[in-house]
KOLPAPA-481339 format. One record per residue (C-alpha): residue number from 1; x, y, z; residue in one letter. Coordinates in nm, 3 decimals, padded with zeros to 5 digits, m for minus. Example, Ala and Ser with C-alpha at 12.3 -4.5 7.8 and 13.67 -1.06 7.14 Angstrom:
! KOLPAPA-481339
<nr 1&px 01.230&py m00.450&pz 00.780&rest a>
<nr 2&px 01.367&py m00.106&pz 00.714&rest s>
! end
This chain:
! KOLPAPA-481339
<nr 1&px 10.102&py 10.726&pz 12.360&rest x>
<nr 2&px 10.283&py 10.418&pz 12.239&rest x>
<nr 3&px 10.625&py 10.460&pz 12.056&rest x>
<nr 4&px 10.484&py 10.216&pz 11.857&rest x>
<nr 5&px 10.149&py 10.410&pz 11.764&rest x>
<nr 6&px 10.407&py 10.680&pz 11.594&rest x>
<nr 7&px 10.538&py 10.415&pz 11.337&rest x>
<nr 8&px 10.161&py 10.332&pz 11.222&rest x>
<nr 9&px 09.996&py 10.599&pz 10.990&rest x>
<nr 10&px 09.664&py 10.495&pz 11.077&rest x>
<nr 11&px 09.680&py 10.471&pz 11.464&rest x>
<nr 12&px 09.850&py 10.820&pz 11.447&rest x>
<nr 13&px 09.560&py 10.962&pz 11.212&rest x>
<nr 14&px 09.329&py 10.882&pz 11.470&rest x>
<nr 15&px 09.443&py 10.961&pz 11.709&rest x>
<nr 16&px 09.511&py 11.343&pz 11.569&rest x>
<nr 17&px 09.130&py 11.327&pz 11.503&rest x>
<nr 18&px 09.025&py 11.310&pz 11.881&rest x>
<nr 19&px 09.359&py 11.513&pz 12.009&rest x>
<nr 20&px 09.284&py 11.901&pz 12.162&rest x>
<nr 21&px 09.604&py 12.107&pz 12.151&rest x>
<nr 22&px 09.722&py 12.139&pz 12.476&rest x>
<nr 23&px 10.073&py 12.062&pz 12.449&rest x>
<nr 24&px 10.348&py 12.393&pz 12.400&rest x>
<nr 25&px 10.701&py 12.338&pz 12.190&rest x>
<nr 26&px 10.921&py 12.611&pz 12.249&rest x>
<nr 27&px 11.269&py 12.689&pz 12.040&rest x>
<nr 28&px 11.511&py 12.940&pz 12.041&rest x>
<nr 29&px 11.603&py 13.018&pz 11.683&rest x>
<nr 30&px 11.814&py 13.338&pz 11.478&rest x>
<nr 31&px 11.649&py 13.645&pz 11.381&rest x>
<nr 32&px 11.694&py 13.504&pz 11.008&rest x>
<nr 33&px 11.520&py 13.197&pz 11.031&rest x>
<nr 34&px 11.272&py 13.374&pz 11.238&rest x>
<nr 35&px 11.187&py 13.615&pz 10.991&rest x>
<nr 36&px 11.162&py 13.337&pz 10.693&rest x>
<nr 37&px 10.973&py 13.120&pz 10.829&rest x>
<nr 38&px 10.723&py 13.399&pz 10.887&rest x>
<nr 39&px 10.724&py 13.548&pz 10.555&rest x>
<nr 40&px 10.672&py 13.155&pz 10.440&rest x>
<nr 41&px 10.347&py 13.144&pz 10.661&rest x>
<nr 42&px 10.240&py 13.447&pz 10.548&rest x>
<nr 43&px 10.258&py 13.284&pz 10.196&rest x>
<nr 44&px 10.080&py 13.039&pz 10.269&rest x>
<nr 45&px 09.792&py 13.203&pz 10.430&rest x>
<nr 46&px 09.928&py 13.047&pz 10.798&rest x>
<nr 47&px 09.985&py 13.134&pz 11.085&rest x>
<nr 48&px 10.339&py 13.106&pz 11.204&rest x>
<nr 49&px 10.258&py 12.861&pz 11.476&rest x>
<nr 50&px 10.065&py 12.679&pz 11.286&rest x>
<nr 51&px 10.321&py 12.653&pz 10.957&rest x>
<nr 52&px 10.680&py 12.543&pz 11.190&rest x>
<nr 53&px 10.365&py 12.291&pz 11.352&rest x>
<nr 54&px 10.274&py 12.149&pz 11.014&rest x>
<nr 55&px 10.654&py 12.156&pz 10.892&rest x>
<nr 56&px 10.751&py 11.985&pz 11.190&rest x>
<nr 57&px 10.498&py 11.709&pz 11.215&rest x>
<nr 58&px 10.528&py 11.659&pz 10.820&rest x>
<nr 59&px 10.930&py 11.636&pz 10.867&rest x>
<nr 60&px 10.867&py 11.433&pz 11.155&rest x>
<nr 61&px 10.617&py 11.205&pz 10.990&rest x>
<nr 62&px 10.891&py 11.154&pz 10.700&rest x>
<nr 63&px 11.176&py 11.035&pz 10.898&rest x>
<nr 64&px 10.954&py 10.785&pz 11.072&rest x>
<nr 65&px 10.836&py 10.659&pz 10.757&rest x>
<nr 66&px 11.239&py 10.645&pz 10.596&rest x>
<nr 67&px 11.294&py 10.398&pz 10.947&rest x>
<nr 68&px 11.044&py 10.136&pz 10.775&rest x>
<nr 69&px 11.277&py 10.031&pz 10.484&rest x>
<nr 70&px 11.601&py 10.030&pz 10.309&rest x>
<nr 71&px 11.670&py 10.144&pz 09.962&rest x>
<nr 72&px 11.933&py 09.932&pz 09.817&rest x>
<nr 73&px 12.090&py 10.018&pz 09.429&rest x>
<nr 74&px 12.026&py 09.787&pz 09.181&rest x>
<nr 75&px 12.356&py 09.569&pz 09.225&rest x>
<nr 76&px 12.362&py 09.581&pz 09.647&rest x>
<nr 77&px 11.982&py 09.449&pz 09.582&rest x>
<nr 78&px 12.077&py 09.142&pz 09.404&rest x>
<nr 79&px 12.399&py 09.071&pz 09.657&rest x>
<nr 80&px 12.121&py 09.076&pz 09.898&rest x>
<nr 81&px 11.885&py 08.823&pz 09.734&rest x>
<nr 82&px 12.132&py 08.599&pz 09.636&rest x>
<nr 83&px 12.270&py 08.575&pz 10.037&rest x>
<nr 84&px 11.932&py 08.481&pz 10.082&rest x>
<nr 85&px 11.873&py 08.220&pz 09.800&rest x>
<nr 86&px 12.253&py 08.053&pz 09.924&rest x>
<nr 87&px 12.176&py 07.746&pz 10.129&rest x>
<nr 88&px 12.435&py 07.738&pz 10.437&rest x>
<nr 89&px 12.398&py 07.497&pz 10.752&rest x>
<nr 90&px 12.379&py 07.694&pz 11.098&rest x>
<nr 91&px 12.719&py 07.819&pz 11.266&rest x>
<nr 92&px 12.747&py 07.778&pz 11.595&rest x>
<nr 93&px 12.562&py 08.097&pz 11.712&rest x>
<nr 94&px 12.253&py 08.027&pz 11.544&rest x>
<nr 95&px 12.262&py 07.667&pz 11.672&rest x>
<nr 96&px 12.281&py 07.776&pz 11.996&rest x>
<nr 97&px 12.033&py 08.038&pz 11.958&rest x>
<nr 98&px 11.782&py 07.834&pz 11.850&rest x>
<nr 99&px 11.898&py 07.555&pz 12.119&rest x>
<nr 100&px 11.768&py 07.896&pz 12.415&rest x>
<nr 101&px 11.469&py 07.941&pz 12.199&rest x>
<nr 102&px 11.347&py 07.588&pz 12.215&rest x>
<nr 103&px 11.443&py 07.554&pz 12.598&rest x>
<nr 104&px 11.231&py 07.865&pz 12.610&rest x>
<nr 105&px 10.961&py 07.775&pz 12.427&rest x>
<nr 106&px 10.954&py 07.413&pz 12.640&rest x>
<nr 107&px 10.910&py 07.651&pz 12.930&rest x>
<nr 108&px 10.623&py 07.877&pz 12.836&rest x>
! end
């Protein structure tokens, strides 16, 4: 599986479809947390493998999807659009930056 393939909902979502569980997670965890997250299956009409599963893939899935983009406030948003919008020449990285792209680009 592709790193990549983990940071497109779709691509993951078929690939669950075709996926056979063969694959064991183990974790050591307190007697506490043990115990809730039982009683929490047991709520919800789960069993306790399959609830920390779920839960896991979910939190998983959600921290994945948080990597995709930045939430700015109101004020840092329009800092960053206007840095965009200001017109400045290239400093002396990007010139040469560009300079290896285009002797790169001759090559290919």
């Amino acid at each position: 599986m592709r790193s990549t393939d983990l940071l497109e909902d779709q691509a993951l979502a078929a690939r669950l479809r075709h996926e056979t569980r063969t694959e064991r997670m183990e974790q050591r965890v307190t007697r506490t947390v043990k115990v809730t997250v039982a009683f929490a299956a047991a709520m919800s009409g789960m069993a306790t493998s399959e609830f920390v599963s779920r839960a896991a893939f979910e939190a998983a899935l959600e921290r994945l999807r948080s990597t995709r983009s930045a939430r700015l406030a109101a004020d840092d948003a329009l800092r960053f659009c206007e840095a965009l919008d200001r017109r400045r020449e290239p400093n002396t990285a990007i010139r040469q930056l560009m300079a290896e792209h285009d002797e790169h680009v001759a090559e290919s």
